[in-house]
N, C-alpha and C positions, 0 to 999 in steps of 0.2 A: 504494500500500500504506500503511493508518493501522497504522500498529505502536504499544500502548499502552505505555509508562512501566510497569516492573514498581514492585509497590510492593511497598518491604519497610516492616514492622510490627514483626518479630521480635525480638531483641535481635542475635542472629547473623545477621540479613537486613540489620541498621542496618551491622554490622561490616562485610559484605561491600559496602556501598554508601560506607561509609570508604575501602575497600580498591579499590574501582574509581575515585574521584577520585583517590586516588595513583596507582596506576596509566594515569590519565588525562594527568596532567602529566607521568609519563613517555615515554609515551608520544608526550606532544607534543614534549617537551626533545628523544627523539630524530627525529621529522621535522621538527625545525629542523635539524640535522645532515645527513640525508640518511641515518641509518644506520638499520640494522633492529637487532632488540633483539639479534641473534645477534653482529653486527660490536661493536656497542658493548661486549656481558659481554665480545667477547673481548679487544679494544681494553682495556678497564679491567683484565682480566689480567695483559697483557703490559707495561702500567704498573707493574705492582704485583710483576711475575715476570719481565722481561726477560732473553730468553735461552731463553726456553721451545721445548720441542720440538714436533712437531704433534702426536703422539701424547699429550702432557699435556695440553694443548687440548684435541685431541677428549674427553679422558676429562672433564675441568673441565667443557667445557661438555655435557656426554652426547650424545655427535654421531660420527659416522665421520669417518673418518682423511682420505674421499673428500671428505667435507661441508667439513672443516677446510679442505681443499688450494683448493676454490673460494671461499670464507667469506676464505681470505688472499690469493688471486687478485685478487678485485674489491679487498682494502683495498691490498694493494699498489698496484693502477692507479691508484687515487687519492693516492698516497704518505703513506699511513699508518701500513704496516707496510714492516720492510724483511726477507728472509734472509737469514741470512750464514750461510757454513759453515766447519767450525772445520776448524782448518789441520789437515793431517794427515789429514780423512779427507772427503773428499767426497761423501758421501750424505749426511752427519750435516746439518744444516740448523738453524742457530736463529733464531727469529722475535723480531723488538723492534718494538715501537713507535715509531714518528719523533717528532722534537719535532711535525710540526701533527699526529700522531692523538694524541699527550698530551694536546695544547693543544684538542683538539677535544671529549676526552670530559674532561676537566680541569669542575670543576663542577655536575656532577651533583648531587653528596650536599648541595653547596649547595643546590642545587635544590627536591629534595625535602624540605629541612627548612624550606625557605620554604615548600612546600605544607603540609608538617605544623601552621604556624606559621596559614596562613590557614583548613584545617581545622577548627583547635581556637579556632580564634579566638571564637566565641560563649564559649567557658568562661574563666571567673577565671582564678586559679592557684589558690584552694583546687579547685575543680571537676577542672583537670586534674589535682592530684592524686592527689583522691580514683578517676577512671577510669586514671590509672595504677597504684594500690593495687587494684583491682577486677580490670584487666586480667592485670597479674602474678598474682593469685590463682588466676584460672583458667589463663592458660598454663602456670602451676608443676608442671600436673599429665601435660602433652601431653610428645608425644616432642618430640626439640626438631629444627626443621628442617636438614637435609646436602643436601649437591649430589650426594651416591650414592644 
């Protein structure tokens, strides 16, 4: 199968070929890990929310309650995640992050600003300004992105 190279021309076709090299390095950062992108958002969560229940999760990552339980299944076996349950009532369950799934999604956002950094790297700093001033002009106008 010859599958051709789409070609973007456009100005919003050029965005979106922006938008797939970042997501390209993400995508790589995470199978140097081993993780899919569902482990990792939830991994960087529970970094950031330790103590979360499953039910917060599924709703964060817009996923079932079913999805969550297998999603922390697999990160537990790998001792990623742990559960513990608060004293006094044993069903309640809260999920944390271990130090190696900290230490494993720990530099990401590094990550991608060194992609941003090799991205933009043809432009000055007047140039990246000026498509930062360009950029913010038209996003001022969109809804602005939620995880609902």
């Amino acid at each position: 199968m010859n599958e051709e190279a789409p070609v973007f021309t456009t100005s919003l076709g050029l965005v979106r070929w922006i938008g797939w090299a970042q997501m390209k390095v993400g995508e790589d950062w995470l199978r140097e890990r081993e993780l899919s992108h569902s482990q990792a958002f939830v991994l960087g969560y529970l970094v950031k929310s330790p103590g979360a229940i499953q039910r917060d999760i599924a709703e964060i990552s817009r996923t079932t309650a079913a999805s969550v339980s297998s999603l922390l299944q697999g990160l537990e076996a790998r001792g990623l995640v742990e559960r513990r349950t608060e004293s006094g009532n044993e069903r309640s369950k809260r999920v944390f992050a271990t130090a190696s799934g900290t230490e494993l999604v720990s530099g990401f956002d590094d990550a991608m600003s060194a992609a941003d950094d090799v991205i933009l790297a043809p432009l000055d700093p007047e140039e990246r300004a000026t498509l930062h001033a360009l950029l913010t002009k038209v996003t001022s106008v969109l809804p602005q992105p939620t995880r609902s």
